[in-house]
N, C-alpha and C positions, 0 to 999 in steps of 0.2 A: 497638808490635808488633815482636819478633825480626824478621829479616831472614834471608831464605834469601839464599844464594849460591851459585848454580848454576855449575857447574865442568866445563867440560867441553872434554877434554883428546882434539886430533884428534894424530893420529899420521900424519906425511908418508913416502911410499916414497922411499930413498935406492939411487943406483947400487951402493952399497958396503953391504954386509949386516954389515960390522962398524965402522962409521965413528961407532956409539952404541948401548950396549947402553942397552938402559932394562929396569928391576924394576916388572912389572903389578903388584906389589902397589904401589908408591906412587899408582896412578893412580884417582883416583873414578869411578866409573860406575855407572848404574843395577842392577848386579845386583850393585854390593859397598857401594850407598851404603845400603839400606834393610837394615839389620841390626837395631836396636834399635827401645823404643820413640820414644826421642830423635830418632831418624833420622824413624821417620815424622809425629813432631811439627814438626820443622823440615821437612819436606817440602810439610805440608798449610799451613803456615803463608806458606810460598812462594804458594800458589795464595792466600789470602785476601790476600795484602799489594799482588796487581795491582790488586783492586777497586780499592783506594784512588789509584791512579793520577790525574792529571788527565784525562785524558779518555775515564775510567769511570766515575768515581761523585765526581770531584773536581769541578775548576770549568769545565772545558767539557767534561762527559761526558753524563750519558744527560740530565741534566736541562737541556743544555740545548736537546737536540733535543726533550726531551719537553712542557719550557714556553715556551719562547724564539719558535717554530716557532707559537704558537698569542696568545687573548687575555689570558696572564696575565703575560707578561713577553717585553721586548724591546731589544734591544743597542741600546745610549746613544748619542749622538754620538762619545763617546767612543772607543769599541770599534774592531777591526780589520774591513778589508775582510771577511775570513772570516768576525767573527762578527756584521756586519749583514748577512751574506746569509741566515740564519738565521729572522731576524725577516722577510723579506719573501722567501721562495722563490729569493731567484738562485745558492744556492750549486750549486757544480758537482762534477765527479768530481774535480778539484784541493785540495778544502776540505784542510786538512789536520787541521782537526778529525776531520770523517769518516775521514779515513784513522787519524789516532792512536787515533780509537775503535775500529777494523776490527785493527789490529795489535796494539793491549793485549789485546782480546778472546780473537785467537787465540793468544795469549803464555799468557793465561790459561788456554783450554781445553789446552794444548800442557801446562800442569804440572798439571792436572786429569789429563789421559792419562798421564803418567808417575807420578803417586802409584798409579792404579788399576789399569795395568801391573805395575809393580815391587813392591807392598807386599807381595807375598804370599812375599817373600825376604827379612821381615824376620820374626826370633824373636821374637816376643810374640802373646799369645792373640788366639784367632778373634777375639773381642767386639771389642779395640781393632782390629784390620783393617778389620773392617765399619763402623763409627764411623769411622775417618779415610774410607774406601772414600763414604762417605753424604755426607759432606761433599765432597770432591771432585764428586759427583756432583750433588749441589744447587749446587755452584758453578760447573759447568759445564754443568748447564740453565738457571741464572739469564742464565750469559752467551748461549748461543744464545736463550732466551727475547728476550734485548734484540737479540742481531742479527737475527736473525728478522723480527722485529718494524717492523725500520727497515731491511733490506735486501733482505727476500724473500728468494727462490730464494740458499742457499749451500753450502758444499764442507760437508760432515756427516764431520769426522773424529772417531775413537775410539780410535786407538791413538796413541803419544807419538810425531812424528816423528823420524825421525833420519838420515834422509838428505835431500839438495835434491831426488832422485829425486822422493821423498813429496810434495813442495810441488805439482808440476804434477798439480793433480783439479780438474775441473769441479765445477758448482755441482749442489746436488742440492735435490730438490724443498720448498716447504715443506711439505706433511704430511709429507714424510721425516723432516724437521726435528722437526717438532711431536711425532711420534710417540716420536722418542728421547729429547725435552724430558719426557715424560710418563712413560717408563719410568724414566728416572734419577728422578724424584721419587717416583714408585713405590717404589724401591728406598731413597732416600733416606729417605722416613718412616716406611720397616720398620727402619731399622737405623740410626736415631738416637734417642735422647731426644728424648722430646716437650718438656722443657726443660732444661738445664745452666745450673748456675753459674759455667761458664765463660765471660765473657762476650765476646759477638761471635762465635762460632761457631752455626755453623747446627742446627736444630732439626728433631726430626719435625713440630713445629708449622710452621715456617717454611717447611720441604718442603709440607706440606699448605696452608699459605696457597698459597704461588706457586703449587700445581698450580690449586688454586680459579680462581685468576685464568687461567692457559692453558687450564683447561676452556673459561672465558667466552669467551676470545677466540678460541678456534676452534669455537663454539655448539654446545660439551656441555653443556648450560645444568643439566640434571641432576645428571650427576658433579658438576657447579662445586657444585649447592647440597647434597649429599652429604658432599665432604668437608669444605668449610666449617662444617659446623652439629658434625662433630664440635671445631670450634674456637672453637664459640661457650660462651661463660659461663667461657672458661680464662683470659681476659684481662680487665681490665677497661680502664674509658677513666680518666687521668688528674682529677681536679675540676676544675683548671683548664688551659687548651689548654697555656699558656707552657712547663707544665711537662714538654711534651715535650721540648722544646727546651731545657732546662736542662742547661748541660754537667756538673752534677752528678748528672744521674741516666742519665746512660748505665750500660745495661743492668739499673738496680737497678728501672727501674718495671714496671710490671701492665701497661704497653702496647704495651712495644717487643717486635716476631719477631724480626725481624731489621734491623742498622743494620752502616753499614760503619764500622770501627773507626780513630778519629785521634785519640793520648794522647802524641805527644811533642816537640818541635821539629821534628825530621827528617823527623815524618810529619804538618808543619801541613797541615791542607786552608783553601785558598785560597778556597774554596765560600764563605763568608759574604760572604767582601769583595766578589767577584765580581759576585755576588745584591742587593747592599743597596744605598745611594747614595752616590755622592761628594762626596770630602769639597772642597772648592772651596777652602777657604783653602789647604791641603797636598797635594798632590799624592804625597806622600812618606811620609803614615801607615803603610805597613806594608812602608814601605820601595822604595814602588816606585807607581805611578797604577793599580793593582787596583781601587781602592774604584770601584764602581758601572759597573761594564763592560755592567751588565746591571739593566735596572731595570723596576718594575712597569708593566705598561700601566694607561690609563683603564678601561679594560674589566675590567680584575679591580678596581680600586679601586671603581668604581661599584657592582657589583655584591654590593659586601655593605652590607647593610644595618645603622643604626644602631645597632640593639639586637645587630647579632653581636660577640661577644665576642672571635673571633677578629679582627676588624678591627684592630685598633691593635696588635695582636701581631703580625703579619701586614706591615701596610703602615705607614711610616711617612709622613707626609706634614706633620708642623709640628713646631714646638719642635724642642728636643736632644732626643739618645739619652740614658738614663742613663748617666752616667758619662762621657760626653761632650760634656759643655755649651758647649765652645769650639771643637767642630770644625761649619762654614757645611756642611750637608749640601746635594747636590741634590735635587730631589725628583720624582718618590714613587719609593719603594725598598722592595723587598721584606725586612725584617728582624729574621725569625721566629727565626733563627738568631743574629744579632748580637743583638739587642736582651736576649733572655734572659739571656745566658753576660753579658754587660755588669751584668746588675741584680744577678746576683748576687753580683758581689765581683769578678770574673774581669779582668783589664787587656783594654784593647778587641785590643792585640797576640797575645790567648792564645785570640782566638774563635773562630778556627780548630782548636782541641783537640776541638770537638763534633764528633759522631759525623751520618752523613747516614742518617737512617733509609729502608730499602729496603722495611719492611713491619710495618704495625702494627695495633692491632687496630680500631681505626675506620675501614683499608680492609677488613678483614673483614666488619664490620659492612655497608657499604655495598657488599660485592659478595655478600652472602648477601641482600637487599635487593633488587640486581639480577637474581639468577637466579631469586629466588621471582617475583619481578614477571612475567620473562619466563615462565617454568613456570606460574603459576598465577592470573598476573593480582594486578591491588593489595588483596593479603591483610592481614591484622592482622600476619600473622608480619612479612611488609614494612617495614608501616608501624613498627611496632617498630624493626626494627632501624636504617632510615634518623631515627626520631625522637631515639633514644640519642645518635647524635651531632649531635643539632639541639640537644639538651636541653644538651648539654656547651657550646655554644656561644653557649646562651644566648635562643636560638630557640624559638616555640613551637611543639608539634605539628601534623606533617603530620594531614589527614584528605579522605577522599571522592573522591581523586581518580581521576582515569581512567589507567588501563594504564599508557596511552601520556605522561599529565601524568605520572603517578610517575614514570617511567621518567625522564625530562629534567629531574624533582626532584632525584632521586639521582644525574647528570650532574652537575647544578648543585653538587649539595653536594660532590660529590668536587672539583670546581675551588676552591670556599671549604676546604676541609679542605685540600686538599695541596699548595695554590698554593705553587711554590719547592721542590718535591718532584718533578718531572719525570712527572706521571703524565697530565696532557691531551692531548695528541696522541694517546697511546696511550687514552687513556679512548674520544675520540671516534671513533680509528678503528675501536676495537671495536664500535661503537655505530651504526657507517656515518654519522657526523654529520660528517666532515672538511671537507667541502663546502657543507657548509650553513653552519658557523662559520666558517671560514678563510681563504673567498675573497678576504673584502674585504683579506686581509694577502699577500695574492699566492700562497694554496695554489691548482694546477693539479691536476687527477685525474692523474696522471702521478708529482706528488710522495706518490703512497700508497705508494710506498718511496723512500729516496732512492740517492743514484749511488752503486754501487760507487766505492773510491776509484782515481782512473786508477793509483798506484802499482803496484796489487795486478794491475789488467790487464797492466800493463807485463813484472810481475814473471811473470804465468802465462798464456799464449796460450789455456787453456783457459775462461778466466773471462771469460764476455760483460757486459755494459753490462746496465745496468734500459733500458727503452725510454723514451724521450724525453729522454734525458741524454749 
């Protein structure tokens, strides 16, 4: 992915009004930098290249609050203080995971605000404005969608700041939140492509997934199965699971919405090594003790059964990897990601080029699944949809069951589909299930959000504490 470089050029008052002339035109700024369409390419491009950060969508970002946090994976002996606090509740407002994730976040909405500010000062037709405008917009409801989600109550800005003035706002509600999450994807899948060939870029599909899923999680159970059924039969599922994860078919398959893009050295995502097990003879495979910082729990290992398909794609737990017959792994390790890009030909140093997918169509499937169940009780439509991806895994059909069993079906199946995908925590809080899974790992009713980070308090007198942190 190009690389933005944002430039930005303060100008200090001198006692002497001639002691330096300077020429505004050599200086960039938001109303001289969005001229062309170039310009607003490299602008939006700037917003998509923070996902890829580590601790957004890299190797200690949403997934590993999203699995780390719950029973499907948990930081090794290995790992830092920081990230076994993770695995058993003691992190505090000091994490500095939390906080890198709190400050990429708003990095990112800050150049969301300034493409959707400034484009309308560049020369090229309405259509491309609204298109780069929809993307910006899906990418900065995606990010509030995740802060939201893990911090409650936050500051809802919408304009690009540009003074420190700007910085001191209090936090604002979450239906505030919610409500603007909903209108940018509103807005978002009126004025994108339902798909492009551009890949990695955001979709009116992808707009319409994510809304699906903020419907659910704020119990529009309606809207959610509305707009999802217009995204059902546009996607299909893969034949075989692996081939999600195959770093050859980023963005060419029938199943990906949306994945966050990593295609070159400079932008390896570390995600695989982090996720999978360590290598015990080498400490030094990828150039540094990454391998297995984070590893499967019992509890997601147990839980898939013989006959799932996804099992051994999934979790490794004997033998070599392919292609790596002579590295002593530890075990078990989650390695959905290594294990594929390895079978294919790929050196195990280049596993990192795969792409982290943020939305694809078998969570579709399973949350149109969900909203029918809750709307209308365990319909055919239901079972249907939760069976397609039972069927892909090799499982056989769901039938007869009650409401409330379906309902904790399609829970279950989303931890076997996306384990290593950051989606349980949030599946369960949606679901009001935190409590009832989590305890025995040190979840407290208190952690249904976690700590602002003390940084950001530090930094703004206006910003309170979550309670009990």
């Amino acid at each position: 992915m190009k690389k933005l470089i944002f430039i930005t050029v303060m100008m200090m008052a001198v006692g002497c009004s001639d002691f330096i002339e300077e020429n505004p035109e050599n200086f960039i700024s938001p109303s001289n930098f969005y001229i062309t369409e170039a310009d607003a390419e490299a602008a939006i491009i700037g917003v998509y290249d923070k996902l890829g950060t580590s601790t957004m969508y890299g190797h200690q970002g949403v997934w590993v609050m999203g699995d780390v946090t719950t029973d499907v994976a948990s930081a090794s002996p290995q790992a830092t203080f920081f990230d076994l606090g993770f695995s058993n509740y003691t992190f505090d407002a000091a994490n500095p995971v939390l906080d890198g994730f709190y400050q990429d976040a708003y990095m990112l909405i800050n150049r969301a605000n300034g493409v959707i500010d400034n484009i309308e000062n560049a020369d090229i037709e309405q259509s491309v404005k609204d298109a780069v405008i929809g993307q910006a917009k899906f990418l900065r409801a995606l990010t509030y969608f995740n802060l939201v989600r893990i911090f409650g109550d936050l500051p809802l800005k919408l304009q690009e700041t540009s003074s420190l003035e700007e910085l001191k706002v209090s936090r604002d509600s979450e239906s505030l939140i919610y409500n603007q999450i909903v209108t940018d994807l509103l807005d978002a899948s009126a004025n994108l492509p339902d798909i492009t060939v551009d890949g990695g870029k955001a979709t009116g599909y992808a707009a319409k997934a994510l809304l699906g899923k903020v419907y659910l999680t704020i119990g529009q159970d309606n809207e959610a199965k509305t707009i999802l059924s217009q995204i059902m039969g546009q996607f299909s599922l893969y034949e075989n699971y692996s081939d999600v994860f195959d770093v050859d078919n980023k963005y060419t398959g029938t199943e990906s919405i949306f994945e966050v893009q990593y295609s070159t050295p400079q932008e390896l995502n570390q995600y695989p090594q982090f996720m999978s097990t360590r290598d015990l003879s080498s400490l030094s495979l990828f150039g540094g003790n990454a391998f297995g910082v984070f590893i499967a729990r019992d509890e997601l290992v147990s839980s898939f059964t013989e006959e799932d398909l996804r099992k051994d794609i999934t979790i490794w737990e004997n033998g070599a990897l392919v292609g790596a017959e002579d590295i002593e792994f530890q075990e078990p390790g989650i390695i959905k990601y290594l294990n594929a890009t390895i079978a294919d030909g790929v050196s195990i140093t280049q596993a990192g080029y795969n792409n982290v997918p943020v939305l694809r169509y078998s969570d579709v499937l399973l949350m149109f699944a969900e909203a029918e169940t809750k709307l209308n009780g365990a319909t055919s439509l239901a079972f249907d949809a939760i069976n397609e991806v039972r069927s892909r895994g090799g499982l056989s059909d769901l039938s007869g069951l009650s409401n409330d069993d379906l309902l904790d079906a399609i829970l279950e199946e989303r931890k076997l589909e996306f384990a290593g995908e950051g989606h349980r925590w949030f599946d369960l809080k949606r679901n009001g299930k935190l409590t009832e899974e989590l305890s025995e790992f040190g979840y407290a009713p208190n952690n249904i959000v976690f700590p602002i980070p003390q940084a950001v308090i530090d930094a703004n007198d206006q910003i309170t504490q979550n309670e009990g942190y």
